[in-house]
N, C-alpha and C positions, 0 to 999 in steps of 0.2 A: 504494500500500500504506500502509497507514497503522503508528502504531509499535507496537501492540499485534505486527502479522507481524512486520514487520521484526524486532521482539525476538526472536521464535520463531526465526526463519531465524539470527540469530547465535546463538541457545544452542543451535539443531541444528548448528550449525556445528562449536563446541565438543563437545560431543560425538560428534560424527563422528573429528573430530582426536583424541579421547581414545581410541579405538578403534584408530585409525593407531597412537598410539603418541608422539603428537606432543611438543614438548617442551612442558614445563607452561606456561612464561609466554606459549606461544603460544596455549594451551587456554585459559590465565585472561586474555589481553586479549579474547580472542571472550565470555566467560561479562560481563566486565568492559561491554563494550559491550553486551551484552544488555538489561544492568540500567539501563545507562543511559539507552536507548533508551526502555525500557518505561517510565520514569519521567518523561521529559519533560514538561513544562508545551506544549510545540505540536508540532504534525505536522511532524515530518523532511519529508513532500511540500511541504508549505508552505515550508520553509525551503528547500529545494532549487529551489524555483519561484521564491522571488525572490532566488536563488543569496548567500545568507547563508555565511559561512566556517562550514564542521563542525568542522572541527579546535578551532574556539572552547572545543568543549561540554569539559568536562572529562572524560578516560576516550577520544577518537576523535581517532586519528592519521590522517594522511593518507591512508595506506592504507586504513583500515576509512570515511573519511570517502566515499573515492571508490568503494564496496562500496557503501555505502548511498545513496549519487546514483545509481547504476545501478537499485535498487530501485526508486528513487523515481520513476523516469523508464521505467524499464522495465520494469516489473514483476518483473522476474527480475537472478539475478545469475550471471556466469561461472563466477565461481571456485563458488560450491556447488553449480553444476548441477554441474560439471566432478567435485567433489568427493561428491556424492549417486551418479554415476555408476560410483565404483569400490568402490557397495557396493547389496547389495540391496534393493527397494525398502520391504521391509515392516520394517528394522532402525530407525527413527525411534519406531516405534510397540512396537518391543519396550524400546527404550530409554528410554521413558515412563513403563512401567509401574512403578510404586512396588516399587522392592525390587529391582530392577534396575538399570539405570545404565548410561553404556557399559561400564565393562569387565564388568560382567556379561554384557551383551548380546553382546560380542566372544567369550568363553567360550562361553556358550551356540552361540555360531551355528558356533563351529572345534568343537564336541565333538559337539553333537548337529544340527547342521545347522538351527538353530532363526533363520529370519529374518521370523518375520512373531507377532503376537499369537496367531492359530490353532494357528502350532505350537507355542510357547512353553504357551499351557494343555494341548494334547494332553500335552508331554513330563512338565507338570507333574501328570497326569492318571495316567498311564502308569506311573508311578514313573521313568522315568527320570534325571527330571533330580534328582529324591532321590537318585539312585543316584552323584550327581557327589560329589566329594570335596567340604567345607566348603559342600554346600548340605543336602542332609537332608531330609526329609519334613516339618518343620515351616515351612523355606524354600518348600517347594513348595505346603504349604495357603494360606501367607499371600500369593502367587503368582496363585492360585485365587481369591482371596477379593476381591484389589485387581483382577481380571478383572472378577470379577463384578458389584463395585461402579461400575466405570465404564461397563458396559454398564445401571443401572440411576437412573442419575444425574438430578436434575432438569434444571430450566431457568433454575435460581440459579445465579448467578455470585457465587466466592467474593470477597469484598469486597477481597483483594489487585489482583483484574482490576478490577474497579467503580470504586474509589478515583480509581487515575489517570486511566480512562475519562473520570469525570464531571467533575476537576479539567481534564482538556486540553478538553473540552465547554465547560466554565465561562469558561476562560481565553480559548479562541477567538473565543467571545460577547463579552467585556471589552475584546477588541481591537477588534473587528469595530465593535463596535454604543457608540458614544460616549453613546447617550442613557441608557445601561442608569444606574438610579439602584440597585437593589438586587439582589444574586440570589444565592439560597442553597439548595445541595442539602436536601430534604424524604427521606420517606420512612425506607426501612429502612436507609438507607444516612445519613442524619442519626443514627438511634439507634444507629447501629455495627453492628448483628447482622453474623455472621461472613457470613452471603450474602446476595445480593440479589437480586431479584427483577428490577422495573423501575426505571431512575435518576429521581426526580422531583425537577425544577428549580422552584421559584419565583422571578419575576423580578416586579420593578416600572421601569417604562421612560416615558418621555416618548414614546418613538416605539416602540409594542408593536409593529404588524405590523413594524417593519425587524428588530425581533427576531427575532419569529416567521419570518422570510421567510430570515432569514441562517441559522437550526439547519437547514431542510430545504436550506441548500445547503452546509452544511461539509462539504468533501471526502473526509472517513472517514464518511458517511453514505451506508447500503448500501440503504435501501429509507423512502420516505415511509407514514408508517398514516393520518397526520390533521394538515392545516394548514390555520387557521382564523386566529378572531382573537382568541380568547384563549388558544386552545391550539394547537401542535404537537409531532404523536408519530412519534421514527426510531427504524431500527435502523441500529445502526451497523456498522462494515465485520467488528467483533471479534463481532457477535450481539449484544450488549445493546441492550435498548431504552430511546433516552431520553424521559420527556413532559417536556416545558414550559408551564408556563403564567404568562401574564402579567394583572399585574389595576392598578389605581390602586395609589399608595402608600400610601393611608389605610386599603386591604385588607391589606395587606401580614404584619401580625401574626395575621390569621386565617386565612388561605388557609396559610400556615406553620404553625400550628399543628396547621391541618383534615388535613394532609398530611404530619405529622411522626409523632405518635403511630400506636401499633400499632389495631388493630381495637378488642381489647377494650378501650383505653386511653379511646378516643372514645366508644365505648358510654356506659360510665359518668361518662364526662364529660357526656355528651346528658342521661342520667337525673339526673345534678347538678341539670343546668339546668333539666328538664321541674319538677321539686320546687319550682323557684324563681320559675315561670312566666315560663319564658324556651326560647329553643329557640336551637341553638350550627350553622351551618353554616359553608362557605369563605368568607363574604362578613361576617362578623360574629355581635352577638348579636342574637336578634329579643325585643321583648317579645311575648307574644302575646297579650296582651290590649288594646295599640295598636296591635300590627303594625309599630313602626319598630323598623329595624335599626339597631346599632348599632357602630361601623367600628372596628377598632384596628391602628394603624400597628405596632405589639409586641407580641409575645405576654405578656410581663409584663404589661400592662393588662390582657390576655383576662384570664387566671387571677383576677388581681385581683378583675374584675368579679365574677368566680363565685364570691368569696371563698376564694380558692388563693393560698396560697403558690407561685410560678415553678416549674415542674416541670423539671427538667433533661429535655433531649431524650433521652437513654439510659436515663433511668428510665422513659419511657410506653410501659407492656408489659405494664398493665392487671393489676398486682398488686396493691399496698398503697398507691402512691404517691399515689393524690388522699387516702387518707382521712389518710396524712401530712402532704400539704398544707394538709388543712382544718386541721390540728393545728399548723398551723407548724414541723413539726418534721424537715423533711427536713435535713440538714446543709449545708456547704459544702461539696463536693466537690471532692475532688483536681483540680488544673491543672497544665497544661504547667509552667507559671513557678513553682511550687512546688519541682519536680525540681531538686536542688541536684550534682546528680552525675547517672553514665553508668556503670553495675557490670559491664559484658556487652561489651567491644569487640574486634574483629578486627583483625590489620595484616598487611602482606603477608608478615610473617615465617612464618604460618603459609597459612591459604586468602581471606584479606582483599585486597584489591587496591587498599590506600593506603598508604602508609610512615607510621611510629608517629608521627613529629612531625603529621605531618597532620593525620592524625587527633585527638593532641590540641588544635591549633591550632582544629580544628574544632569541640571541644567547649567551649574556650574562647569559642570567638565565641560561641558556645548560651549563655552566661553561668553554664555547670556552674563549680561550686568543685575537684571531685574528679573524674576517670577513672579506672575500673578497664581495664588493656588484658592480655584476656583469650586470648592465642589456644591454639593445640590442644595437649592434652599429647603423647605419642609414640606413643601408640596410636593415635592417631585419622592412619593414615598417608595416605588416600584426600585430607585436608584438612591435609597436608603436616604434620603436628604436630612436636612442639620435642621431640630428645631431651634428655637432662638436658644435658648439653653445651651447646648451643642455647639451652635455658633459661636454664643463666646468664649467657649473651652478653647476652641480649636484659633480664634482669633489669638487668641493669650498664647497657645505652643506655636504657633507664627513666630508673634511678637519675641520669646523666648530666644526661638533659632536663631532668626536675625545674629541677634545680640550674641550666639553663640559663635556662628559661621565669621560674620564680622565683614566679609567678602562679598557679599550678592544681598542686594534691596530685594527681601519679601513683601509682598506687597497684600493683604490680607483680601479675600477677595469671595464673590460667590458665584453662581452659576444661577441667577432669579429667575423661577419662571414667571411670563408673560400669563397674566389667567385671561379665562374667556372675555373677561370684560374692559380686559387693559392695563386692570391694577396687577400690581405686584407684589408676590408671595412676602415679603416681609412688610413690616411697618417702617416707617419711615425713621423713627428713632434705632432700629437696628441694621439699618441701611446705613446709616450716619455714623457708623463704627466700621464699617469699609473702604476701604481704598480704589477698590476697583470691581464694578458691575456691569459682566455680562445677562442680558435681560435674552432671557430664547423664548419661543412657543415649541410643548411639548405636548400641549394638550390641545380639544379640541381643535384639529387641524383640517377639518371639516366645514367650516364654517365659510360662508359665501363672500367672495375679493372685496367687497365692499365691507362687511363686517370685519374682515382679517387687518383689512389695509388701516383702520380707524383703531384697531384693537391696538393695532404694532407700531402707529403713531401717537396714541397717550400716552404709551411707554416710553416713547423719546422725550417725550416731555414731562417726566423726570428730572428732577436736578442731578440726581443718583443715578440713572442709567449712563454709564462711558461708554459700551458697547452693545450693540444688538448680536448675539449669536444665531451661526446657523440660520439665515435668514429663511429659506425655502422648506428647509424642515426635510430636504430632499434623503435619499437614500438611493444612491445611482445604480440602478437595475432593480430596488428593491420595494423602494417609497416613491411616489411623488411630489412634486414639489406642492405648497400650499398655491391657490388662486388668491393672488391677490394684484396692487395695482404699485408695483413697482417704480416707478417714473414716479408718484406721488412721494412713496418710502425716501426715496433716495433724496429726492427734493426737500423733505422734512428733515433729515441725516444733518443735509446740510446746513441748515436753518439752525435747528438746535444744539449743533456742535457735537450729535451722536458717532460715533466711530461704525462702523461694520465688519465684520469678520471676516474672513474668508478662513473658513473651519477648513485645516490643512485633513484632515481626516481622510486616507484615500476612500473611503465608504461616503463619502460627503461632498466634497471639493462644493464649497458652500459658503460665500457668492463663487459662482462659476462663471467663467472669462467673462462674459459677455456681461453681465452685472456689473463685474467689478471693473470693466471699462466704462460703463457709464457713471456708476457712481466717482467714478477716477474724475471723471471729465466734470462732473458737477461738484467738484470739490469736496466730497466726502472724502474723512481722511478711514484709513484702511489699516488695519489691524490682520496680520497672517499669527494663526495661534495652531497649535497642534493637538488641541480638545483630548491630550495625553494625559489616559488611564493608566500607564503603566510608563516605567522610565524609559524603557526602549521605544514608547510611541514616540519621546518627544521629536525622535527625529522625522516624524512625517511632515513636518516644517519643508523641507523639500520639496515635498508635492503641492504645499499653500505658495511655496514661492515660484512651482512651474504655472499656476494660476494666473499669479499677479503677473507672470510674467506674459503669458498671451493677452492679457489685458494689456499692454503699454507700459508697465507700472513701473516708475525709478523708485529708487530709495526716498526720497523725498515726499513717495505718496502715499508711504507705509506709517504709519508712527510708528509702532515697534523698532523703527530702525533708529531713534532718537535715542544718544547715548543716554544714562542714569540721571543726569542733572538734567536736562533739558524734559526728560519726559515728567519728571517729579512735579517740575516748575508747569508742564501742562496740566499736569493735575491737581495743582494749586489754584490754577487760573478757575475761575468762572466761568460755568459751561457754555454760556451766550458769548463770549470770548477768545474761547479756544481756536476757533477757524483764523482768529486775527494772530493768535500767537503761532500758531500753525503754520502762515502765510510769511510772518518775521521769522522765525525761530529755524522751519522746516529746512 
């Protein structure tokens, strides 16, 4: 089995347990090892084959370490056979379905007999399950509708699965194959787009067939299409497909290139060239009026030749960006190492599964100046949230650290939800003991553009709200986004001096490009935070700043990128204020 299942089988695990009733930290060590599974850099098969200690990994105890040696050796495990056995076969797939969850699904199936997807849309069909207390008819459309959508789904895989897919592919190769000189993910999955298609590798090797010859034998390799000698194509054991292809190093900048940019991106790259009497394929530039090619080890040179400014990979999407280039005028764009802070984090006090010091320990090592640690207000009970009580325990071991660490501004903070009517889960005297407020909508996400849009602009207007999280409430492949009237939101952003997120989560990518280029453009300032449950999430910062970066976004449109003093001093200022300081300061 490879870890993409394995992952599955511990998060169905957890939520089977959640259903039982089970106590939580035994729910969140199954959800805890999920994530960690799914995220690994090499196959648990592998590591169990050359009997490697699991307990190592951080997140697997002994216990779940010898769960997952039984998978890996046996395809199967006791305890979840044993545990799948004392429930019916088709609750995995009710428990799936967006807008459910276990304890929904355990309701459903003691009230109305509902254990498989068929009946869960009939009762939803039926009116019956309207008919259940605190579900409703508009629970039961949006029920209907996440039915429907998954029964209509492409053959893109949302780039949360892709990502580690192609990184453990990558990793396996770099172990395997000593000759490998260069190789870097191409395609749609280099420009970031939210899904993926097919994973395309480029590699440069001294010894290409050992290459070629080692991807169609890695052991999460479910079916060969094509192995040659400069290309091979799998699928792998989770359905994606990976191609590889290998060329000289001196190809190296053009075969990356040829295979990085979107369709229309290349077009009009080609028509550059045809103008310039030159013709652009994977192998170089050709003249065509002497016929020699001409080879480039970097794509920086390609562009060059063609007289281009370097196109960033997340901008070839065959908009505006070559006639930018010909102008020199694309900017620098925002980078990892710009991020001077972390405004979105979780700890186990709430539904996190690392202890606060950790986590900021963690962020320290990232060479953040600032943490925000954000976890759930009292509403949000499903993700264990902090009654006021609670709150200010955990404000106080902040405050504590701080004073301890002496290196890195914590910054005290919560994660408030947005309620149906605008107000927010705390009072405003316990808001007033914070530093920093992400305000989200978790609830009622059902509710008509016009009610949502008003809901989620009282909330900016707030003194207390700094940020809106998660504005669409999206879940890429899974959830959709909320209907509301965006162009209004953002307009009010800016009015009020509210910040936006762009929840780096690759489950989320939340504002997604095309938001956070408007809201860029109307001067909302932009916050990339990594909505990290665990220390190793923080680095999904990455994928918020492949975001901002298909948006347009410099450093300057980020706050997070304001070093320690400057952002302090923003958060001194006066919420009505802030865009002015923003506009000197930034």
């Amino acid at each position: 089995m490879n870890n993409t299942q394995i992952a599955e089988v511990f998060e169905n695990i957890a939520g089977l347990l959640e259903i039982k009733g089970e106590r939580r930290f035994v729910v969140v060590s199954y959800q805890r090892a999920a994530r960690t599974i799914d995220h690994l850099p090499t196959e648990l098969e592998q590591m169990v084959q050359e009997e490697e200690d699991l307990t190592q990994i951080p997140g697997i105890g002994k216990a779940i370490a010898g769960k997952i040696t039984q998978l890996a050796t046996e395809g199967k495990m006791d305890f979840y056979e044993k545990l799948r056995g004392e429930f019916p076969d088709g609750i995995l797939g009710v428990m799936r379905v967006p807008g459910v969850g276990p304890k929904s699904a355990k309701r459903l199936w003691d009230e109305l007999d509902v254990t498989t997807v068929e009946a869960l849309e009939a009762v939803a069909s039926d009116g019956r399950l309207a008919a259940l207390p605190r579900m409703g008819p508009k629970k039961a459309e949006n029920i209907l509708k996440e039915i429907a959508a998954a029964r209509t789904k492409g053959d893109r895989v949302p780039i949360a699965r892709a990502l580690p897919a192609a990184e453990r592919v990558i990793g396996a190769l770099k172990e395997r194959c000593p000759s490998i000189v260069r190789i870097e993910p191409a395609g749609s999955l280099r420009r970031f787009e939210e899904t993926i298609g097919d994973i395309d590798i480029v590699c440069t090797a001294t010894d290409p067939q050992n290459v070629l010859d080692t991807l169609v034998e890695l052991p999460n390799v479910a079916s060969i299409l094509a192995h040659g000698e400069k290309k091979s194509a799998v699928v792998l054991s989770e359905g994606v497909q990976v191609d590889l292809r290998v060329v000289d190093d001196s190809q190296f900048g053009a075969l990356l290139q040829y295979f990085t940019g979107d369709k229309q991106h290349n077009i009009r790259l080609r028509e550059l060239a045809v103008r310039q009497g030159l013709s652009v394929n994977e192998y170089g530039i050709k003249d065509t009026e002497t016929g020699e090619t001409e080879s480039f080890t970097d794509e920086s040179a390609m562009y060059e030749r063609l007289g281009l400014q370097y196109i960033p990979p997340e901008l070839r999407r065959g908009t505006d960006e070559i006639d930018r280039a010909r102008q020199h005028s694309i900017p620098r764009l925002v980078e990892v190492s710009d991020l001077k802070g972390d405004l979105h984090v979780h700890t186990e006090w709430s539904d996190g599964r690392d202890a606060t010091e950790m986590m900021v320990v963690a962020a320290r090592e990232r060479g953040y100046e600032y943490v925000a640690i954000t976890d759930h207000s009292a509403g949000r009970g499903i993700a264990n949230g902090l009654s006021i009580e609670r709150l200010e325990e955990h404000i106080r071991e902040i405050r504590q650290l701080e004073d301890r660490l002496g290196d890195i501004k914590l910054l005290a903070g919560s994660e408030v939800d947005i309620r149906a009517d605008g107000s927010l889960d705390y009072p405003d005297d316990a808001l007033d003991e914070l530093d920093w407020v992400v305000a989200s909508v978790h609830s009622g996400m059902g509710q008509d553009a016009g009610t949502m849009t008003a809901r989620i602009i009282k909330a900016m207007h707030s003194p207390h709200v700094t940020a809106v999280g998660h504005l669409t409430t999206r879940m890429i492949g899974e959830r959709k986004p909320i209907e509301a009237d965006f162009e209004a939101i953002f307009e009010a952003a800016a009015v009020t001096g509210t910040a936006l997120e762009i929840n780096a989560s690759p489950r989320r990518l939340d504002l997604k490009d095309t938001h956070a280029h408007r809201a860029r453009e109307l001067g909302v300032p932009l916050v990339i935070d990594s909505d990290a449950h665990d220390a190793e999430s923080l680095d999904n910062q990455r994928c918020g700043v492949a975001v901002a970066r298909r948006a347009w976004c410099e450093p300057k449109h980020i706050l997070n990128t304001l070093p320690v003093d400057s952002f302090i001093k923003y958060l001194d200022t006066d919420k009505p204020d802030r865009p002015q300081f923003l506009a000197e300061h930034g």
